[in-house]
N, C-alpha and C positions, 0 to 999 in steps of 0.2 A: 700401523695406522693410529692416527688420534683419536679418542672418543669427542661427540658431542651431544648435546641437546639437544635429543629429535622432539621434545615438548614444542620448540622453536621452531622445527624445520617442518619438512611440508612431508611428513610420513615416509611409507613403505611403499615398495615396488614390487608386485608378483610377478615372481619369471614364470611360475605357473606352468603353464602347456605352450609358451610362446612360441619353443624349440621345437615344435611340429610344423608342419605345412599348414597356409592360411586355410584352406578344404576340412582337411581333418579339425581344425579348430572347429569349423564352422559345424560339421558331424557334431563332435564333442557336446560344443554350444546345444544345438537340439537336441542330441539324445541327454540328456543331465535336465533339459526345459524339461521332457516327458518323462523323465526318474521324478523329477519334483512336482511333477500334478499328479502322476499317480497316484507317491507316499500321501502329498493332502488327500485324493479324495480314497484312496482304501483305507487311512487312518481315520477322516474324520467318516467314513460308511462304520467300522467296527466300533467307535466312540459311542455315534447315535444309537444307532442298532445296543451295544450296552447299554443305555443310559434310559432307553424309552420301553426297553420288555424286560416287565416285572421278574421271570422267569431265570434272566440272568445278572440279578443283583444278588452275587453270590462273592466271598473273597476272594475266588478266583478271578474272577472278569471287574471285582474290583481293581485289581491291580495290573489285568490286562487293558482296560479302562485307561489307567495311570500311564501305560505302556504305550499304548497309540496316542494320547496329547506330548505327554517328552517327544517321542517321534515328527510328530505334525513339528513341533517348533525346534528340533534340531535339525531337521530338516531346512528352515528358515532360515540358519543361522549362516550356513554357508553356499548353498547353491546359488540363490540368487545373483550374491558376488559374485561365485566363479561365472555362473552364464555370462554376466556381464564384462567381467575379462575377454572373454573367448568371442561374443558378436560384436564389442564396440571396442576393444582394443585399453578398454582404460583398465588399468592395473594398479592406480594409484588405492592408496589406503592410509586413511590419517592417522597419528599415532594413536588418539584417542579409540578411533573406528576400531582400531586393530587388540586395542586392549579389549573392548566391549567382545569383540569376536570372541576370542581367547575365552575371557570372561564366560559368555552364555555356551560355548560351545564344550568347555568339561562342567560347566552345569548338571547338560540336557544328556552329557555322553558319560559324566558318573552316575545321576540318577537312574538312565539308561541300566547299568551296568546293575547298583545295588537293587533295583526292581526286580532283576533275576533273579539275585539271589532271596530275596522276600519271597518268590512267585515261586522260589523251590520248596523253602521254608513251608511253605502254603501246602506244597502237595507231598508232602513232607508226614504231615502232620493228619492231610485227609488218607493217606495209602494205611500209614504205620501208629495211628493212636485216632480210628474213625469214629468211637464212641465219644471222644471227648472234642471233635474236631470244632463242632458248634461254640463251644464251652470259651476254646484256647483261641480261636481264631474269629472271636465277636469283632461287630463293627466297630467299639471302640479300636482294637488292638488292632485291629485294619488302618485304621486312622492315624496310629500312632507310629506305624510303620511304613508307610508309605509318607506320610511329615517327617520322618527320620531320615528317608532317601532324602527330599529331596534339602534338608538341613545340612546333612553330612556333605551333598554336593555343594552346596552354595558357601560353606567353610572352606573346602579344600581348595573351589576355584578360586577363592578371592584371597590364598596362602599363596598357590603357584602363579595368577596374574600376578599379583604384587609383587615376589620375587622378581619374577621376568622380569616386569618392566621398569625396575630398580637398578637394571644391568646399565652401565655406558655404553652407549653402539657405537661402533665403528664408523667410519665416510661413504661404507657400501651401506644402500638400502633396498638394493634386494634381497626379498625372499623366495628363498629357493623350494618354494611349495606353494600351493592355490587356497591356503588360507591360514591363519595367524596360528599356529602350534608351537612348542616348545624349542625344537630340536632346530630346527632352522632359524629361530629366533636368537639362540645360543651363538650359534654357527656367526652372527653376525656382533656377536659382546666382544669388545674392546677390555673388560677389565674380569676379577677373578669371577668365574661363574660355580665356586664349589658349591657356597651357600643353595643357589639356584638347582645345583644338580642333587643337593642333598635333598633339601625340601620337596623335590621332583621324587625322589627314587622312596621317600618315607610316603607322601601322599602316594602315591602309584599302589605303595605296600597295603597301604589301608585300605585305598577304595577301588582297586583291582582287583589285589592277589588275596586277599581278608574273601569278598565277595565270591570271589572262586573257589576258594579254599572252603566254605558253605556248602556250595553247591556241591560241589565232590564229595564231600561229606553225609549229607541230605543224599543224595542220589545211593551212596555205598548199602543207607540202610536202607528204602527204597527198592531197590533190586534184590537186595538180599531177603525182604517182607515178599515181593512178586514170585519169588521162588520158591517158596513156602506156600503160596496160593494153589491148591489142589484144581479149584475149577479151572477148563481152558477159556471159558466164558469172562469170570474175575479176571485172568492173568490179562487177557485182552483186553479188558476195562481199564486196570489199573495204568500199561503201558498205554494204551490212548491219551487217559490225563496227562501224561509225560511226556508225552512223544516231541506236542509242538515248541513245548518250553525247552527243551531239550536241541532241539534244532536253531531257536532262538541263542540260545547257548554259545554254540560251537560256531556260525555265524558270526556274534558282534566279540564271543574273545578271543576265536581263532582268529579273527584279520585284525584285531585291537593289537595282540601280543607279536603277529610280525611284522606290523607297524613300527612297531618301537623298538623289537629283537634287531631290526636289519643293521647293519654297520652304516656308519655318516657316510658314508661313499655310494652308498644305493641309495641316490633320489629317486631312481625310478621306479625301483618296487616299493619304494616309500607311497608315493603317489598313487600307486595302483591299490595300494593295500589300507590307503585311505580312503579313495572313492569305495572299495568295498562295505567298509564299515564306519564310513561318514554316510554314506549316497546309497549302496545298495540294501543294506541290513533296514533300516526304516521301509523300504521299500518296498523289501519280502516279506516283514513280518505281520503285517494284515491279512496276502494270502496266505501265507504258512497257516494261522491260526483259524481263519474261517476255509481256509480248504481241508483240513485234519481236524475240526472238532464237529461234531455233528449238532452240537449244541446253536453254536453259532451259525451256523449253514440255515438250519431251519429255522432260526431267526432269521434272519436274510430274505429265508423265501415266505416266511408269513409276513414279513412288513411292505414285502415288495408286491403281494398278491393283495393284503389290506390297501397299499397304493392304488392298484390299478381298478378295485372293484371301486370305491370310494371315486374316481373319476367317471367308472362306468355309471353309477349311480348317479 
């Protein structure tokens, strides 16, 4: 097939979820409308709830804080579109559209990624060096860390957009997925895509396996500090501050990493293991972290008891 200039042409086509019955679409459609009001409103309840009790303007919930806004807006980036595939049938996406996708959507889903490992880093430092924890982890160095997420993200997106969409495309313009990714995007280049797959697999290295490779690390001595904790009181404490980051964890790199492990012949577990960790990790991780921290819980219920007396009043 020939390449042409889809600058020219009238975009891309999601096959998306087409190949299901119109019913199950129409399922899909709603359930992913109510994955996406929820992520806003349990992201932006754990945002506020941070932002407004003095009690948890700590660097932890600083960058738990940081965690639920990427959320709230990667969240943005792609449901809306898919709903809109799935109740009104339009699957079109302009070339432009579709770079912007691409574009904010490993933003919001590297910053996502490097925030864990910062938020390791973080309890890292409170479990295994507590005397100095104040000292290492001030509000500048909070600042300067959390501007580094999302720096490092907004370089490497606009490495692997650019690449992408440098490729010739082919006469086909479907995409064989429900929103502007990599791998499907290839799938449809007309000319050599090494460069593309190289620039792919170095950024991936940096701002994946770098980020993971932290945590693993951070975590080794961590556990190894918890089992040295005499009290069964401490040991409890210490694994609570861990627990919910730890869950967040396993969540967005476990369905990240079989996302992109699968071979080009599994669209289906492609798809499945992106709503995971496009759609449902934003999701969860609101409840995750106000259902396992007691910090945040009783924030919750002093701002929602401060509500109601203040109305009763």
């Amino acid at each position: 097939m020939t390449g042409f200039n889809l600058t020219q042409g009238s975009g891309f086509l999601f096959v998306g979820f087409s190949d299901v019955s119109p019913r199950l679409q129409i399922l899909l459609g709603v359930t992913f409308t109510l994955i996406y009001l929820v992520t806003l409103i349990g992201n932006l309840i754990i945002f506020l709830i941070l932002t407004v009790d003095p009690a948890l303007h700590t660097p932890m919930y600083f960058f738990l804080r940081n965690l639920s806004l990427v959320d709230i807006w990667f969240t943005n980036v792609t449901i809306p579109k898919t709903v809109t595939e799935l109740l009104s049938k339009d699957r079109r996406i302009s070339f432009k559209g579709c770079a912007a996708q691409m574009f904010f959507f490993f933003v919001f889903g590297i910053t996502d990624c490097v925030l864990l490992a910062v938020m390791s880093l973080d309890r890292y430092v409170a479990i295994c060096i507590p005397l100095r924890y104040t000292a290492i982890m001030s509000r500048s160095m909070c600042i300067y860390l959390a501007s580094g997420s999302w720096i490092m993200a907004i370089v490497s997106s606009l490495s692997l957009t650019s690449v992408t969409f440098s490729l010739p495309f082919c006469e086909s313009q479907e995409i064989n997925h429900f929103f502007c990714d990599i791998p499907p995007l290839m799938e449809l280049a007309c000319g050599n895509t090494f460069i593309t797959e190289t620039v792919t697999r170095l950024t991936s290295i940096f701002t994946l396996m770098v980020p993971f490779l932290l945590i693993l690390i951070t975590y080794t001595f961590i556990v190894s500090k918890i089992v040295k904790i005499r009290s069964t009181e401490g040991r409890r404490a210490a694994v609570s501050t861990c627990a919910s980051h730890l869950v967040s964890v396993v969540l967005l790199y476990g369905t990240t990493i079989l996302t992109y492990a699968q071979p080009k012949s599994s669209y289906s577990m492609q798809k499945i293991f992106s709503v995971c960790y496009a759609y449902l990790t934003p999701m969860l991780n609101p409840l995750i972290y106000s259902l396992r921290n007691k910090e945040v819980k009783g924030a919750l219920k002093k701002q929602t008891l401060r509500n109601v007396l203040s109305k009763v009043m």
